[in-house]
N, C-alpha and C positions, 0 to 999 in steps of 0.2 A: 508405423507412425512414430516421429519424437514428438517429444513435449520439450518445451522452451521456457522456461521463467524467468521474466525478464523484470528490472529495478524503477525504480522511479524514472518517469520520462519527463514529466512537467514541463510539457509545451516544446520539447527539442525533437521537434518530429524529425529533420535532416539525420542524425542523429541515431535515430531508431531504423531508417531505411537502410545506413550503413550497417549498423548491426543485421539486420534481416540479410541483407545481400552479402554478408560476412559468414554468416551460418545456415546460406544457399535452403533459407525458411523456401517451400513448397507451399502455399495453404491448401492445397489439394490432398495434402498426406499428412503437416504436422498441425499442431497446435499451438499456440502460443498464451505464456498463461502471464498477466500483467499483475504486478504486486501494489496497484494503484496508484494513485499522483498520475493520472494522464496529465494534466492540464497545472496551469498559474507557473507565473516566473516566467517562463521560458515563452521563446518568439512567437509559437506555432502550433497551440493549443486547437486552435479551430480544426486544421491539418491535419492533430494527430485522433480528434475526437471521432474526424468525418473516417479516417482508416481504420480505426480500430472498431469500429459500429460496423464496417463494410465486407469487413473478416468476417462475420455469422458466427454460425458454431467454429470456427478454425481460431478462436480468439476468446480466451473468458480473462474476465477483470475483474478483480474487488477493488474495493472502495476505500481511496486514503482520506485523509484531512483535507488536500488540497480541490478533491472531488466533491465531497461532502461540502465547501465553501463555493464552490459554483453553482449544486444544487439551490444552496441559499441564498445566492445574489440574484437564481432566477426567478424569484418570487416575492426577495424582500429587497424594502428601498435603501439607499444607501449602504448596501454590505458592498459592493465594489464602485469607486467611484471612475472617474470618465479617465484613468489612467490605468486602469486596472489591465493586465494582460486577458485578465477572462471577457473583456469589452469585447474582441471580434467575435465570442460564443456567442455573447449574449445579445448582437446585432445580427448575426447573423441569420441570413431568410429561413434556414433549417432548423433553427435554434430551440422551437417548442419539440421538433423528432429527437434531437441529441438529448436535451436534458429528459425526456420521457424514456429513452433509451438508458441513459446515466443510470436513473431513478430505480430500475427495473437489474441493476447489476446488482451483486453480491459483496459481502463481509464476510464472506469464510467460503474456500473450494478445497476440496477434497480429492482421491481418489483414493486408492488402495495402498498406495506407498507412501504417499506427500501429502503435507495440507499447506494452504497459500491464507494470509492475510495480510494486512498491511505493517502492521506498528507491530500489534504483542497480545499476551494476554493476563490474566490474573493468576494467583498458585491456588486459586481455588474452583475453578473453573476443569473438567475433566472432558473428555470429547463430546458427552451426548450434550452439556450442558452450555459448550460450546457453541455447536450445531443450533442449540434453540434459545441463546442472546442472540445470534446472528438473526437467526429467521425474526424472532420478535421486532426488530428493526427494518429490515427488508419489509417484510409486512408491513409496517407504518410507512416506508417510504413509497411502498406502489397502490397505497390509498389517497380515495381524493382530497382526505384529510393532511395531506404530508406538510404543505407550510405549516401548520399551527404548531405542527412539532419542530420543525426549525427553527421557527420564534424563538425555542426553549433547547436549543439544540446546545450555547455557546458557554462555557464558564468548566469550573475547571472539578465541581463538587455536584454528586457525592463524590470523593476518591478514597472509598474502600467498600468491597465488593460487602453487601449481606442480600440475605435471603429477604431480607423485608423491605427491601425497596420498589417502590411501585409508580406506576405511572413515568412522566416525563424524566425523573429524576434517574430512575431505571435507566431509560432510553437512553440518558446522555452518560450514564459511566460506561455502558455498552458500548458507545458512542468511541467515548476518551479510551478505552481500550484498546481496540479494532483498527484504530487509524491514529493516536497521537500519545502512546506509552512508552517509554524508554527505559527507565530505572522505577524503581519501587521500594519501600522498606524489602524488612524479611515479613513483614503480616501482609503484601499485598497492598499497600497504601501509594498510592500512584503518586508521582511528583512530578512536574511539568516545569523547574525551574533551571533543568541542569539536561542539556540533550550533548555535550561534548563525549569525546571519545573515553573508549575504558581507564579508569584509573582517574578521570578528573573529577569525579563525583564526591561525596559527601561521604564517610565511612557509614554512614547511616542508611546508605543505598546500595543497591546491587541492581545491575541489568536485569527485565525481568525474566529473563531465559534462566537466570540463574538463583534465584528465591527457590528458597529451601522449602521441601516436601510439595513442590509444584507441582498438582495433579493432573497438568498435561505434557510432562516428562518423557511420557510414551509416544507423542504425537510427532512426526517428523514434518519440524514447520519454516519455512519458506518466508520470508519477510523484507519490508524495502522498509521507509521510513526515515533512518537513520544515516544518513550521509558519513558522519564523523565517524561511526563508527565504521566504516568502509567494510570491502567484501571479509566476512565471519563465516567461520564454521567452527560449531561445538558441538557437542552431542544432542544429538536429533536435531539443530536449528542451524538453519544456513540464513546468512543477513547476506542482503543485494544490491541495495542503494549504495553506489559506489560514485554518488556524488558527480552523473552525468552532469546536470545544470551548472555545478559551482566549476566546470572546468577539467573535471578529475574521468570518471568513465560512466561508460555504459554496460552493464553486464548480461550475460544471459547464463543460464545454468541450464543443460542438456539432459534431463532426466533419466539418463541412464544407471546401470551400475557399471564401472564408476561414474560418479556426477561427473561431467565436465564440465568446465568454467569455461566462456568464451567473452575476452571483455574487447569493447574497443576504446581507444585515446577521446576524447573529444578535444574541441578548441581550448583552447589554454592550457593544456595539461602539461604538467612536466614530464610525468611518468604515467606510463611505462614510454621509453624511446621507441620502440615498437608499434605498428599501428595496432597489433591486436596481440594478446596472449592469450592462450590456449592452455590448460592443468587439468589434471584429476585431481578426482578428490574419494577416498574409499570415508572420508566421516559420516 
């Protein structure tokens, strides 16, 4: 069996068929592991929601921001208005199955080599502690209590990790973690003002992969998210979001040793001239 990890797709279903039919995907033998953002922006959210549901076990997702924002527009008024690309989800006849399905995915996958989530995490968070903010969440969202927590889902604080925070507040740095973290001080202090590529940031920031005495250092993690920063590899963390929707690509990473890269062009891309390039990677 391979494993596939594949970047942000947001709504570019066309897009993700070419990559499948690129890296001749089987769902009978591989897997495909999605680094979240199915859906928003892009044409064909409904498309990619209905395929990716339809894979079973041949297909695990975690959960980005853009996911986490349809969850909310399926239950609260006005978070997507009648322009919204998440409109044909949320019209659609199967729409109460998808977002029960959505709901029922994960913020952190693991196996014995890799772990998959969306955005990032904090330097104070170490694997088990990992594993049980994710679950704490998951858990709230496949209860029948889950809007009241999306009510309280949006805003940008707390942003800095402590042991004493409780309740919704908890929820939502958990939240801002998982699915919308880029840079941070060196204490962990999350900033959501500045998502451009390395080097345009604040001297007062650093990517969070790269915060000093980070206790998930050990973890080898897998991440989409971050368009600008396009495909990354540093020690233990490989970055995916290679800015399919803005024009740029699509990627997949081949869970081997060595990792291979397999990206495809999309619409408007300048680069690669190529339709598709293919690399190893021993990082």
């Amino acid at each position: 069996m391979s494993i596939y990890a594949i970047g942000d797709i947001q709504g570019c279903y066309d897009d993700l068929l070419r990559l499948l039919d690129t890296i001749s995907f089987n769902e009978n033998s591989d897997q495909l592991w999605f680094a979240g953002d199915l859906v928003n922006r892009g044409p064909k959210s409904l498309e990619t929601l209905r395929f990716v549901k339809s894979l079973g076990n041949a297909a695990v997702t975690v959960l980005g921001n853009h996911d986490m924002h349809l969850l909310a527009a399926s239950c609260l008024p006005k978070v997507a208005d009648k322009k919204s690309t998440l409109c044909p989800v949320l019209e659609a006849p199967d729409r109460d199955e998808l977002i029960n399905w959505l709901r029922h995915q994960v913020l952190f996958h693991h196996n014995e080599d890799f772990c998959l989530l969306h955005a990032g995490l904090p330097p104070q968070w170490d694997f088990k502690t990992t594993k049980k903010m994710a679950n704490l969440v998951e858990k709230t969202l496949r209860s029948d209590d889950y809007p009241l927590f999306l009510k309280q889902m949006y805003g940008n604080k707390p942003y800095i990790w402590s042991s004493n925070l409780k309740g919704y507040a908890k929820l939502r740095f958990i939240i801002n973690c998982f699915t919308r973290m880029r840079y941070c001080d060196v204490n962990g202090r999350l900033d959501f003002a500045n998502s451009g590529p390395l080097g345009s940031q604040p001297k007062t920031l650093v990517p969070w992969f790269e915060a000093p005495k980070r206790k998930n250092a050990d973890m080898r993690i897998i991440f989409g998210h971050w368009s600008t920063l396009g495909y990354y590899e540093g020690p233990n963390c490989y970055a995916i979001d290679t800015g399919c929707l803005w024009g740029g690509q699509l990627t997949a990473l081949k869970l081997d040793n060595p990792i291979q890269r397999i990206s495809i062009a999309c619409p408007g891309a300048k680069k690669p001239n190529k339709s598709y390039i293919i690399s190893n990677s021993n990082a």
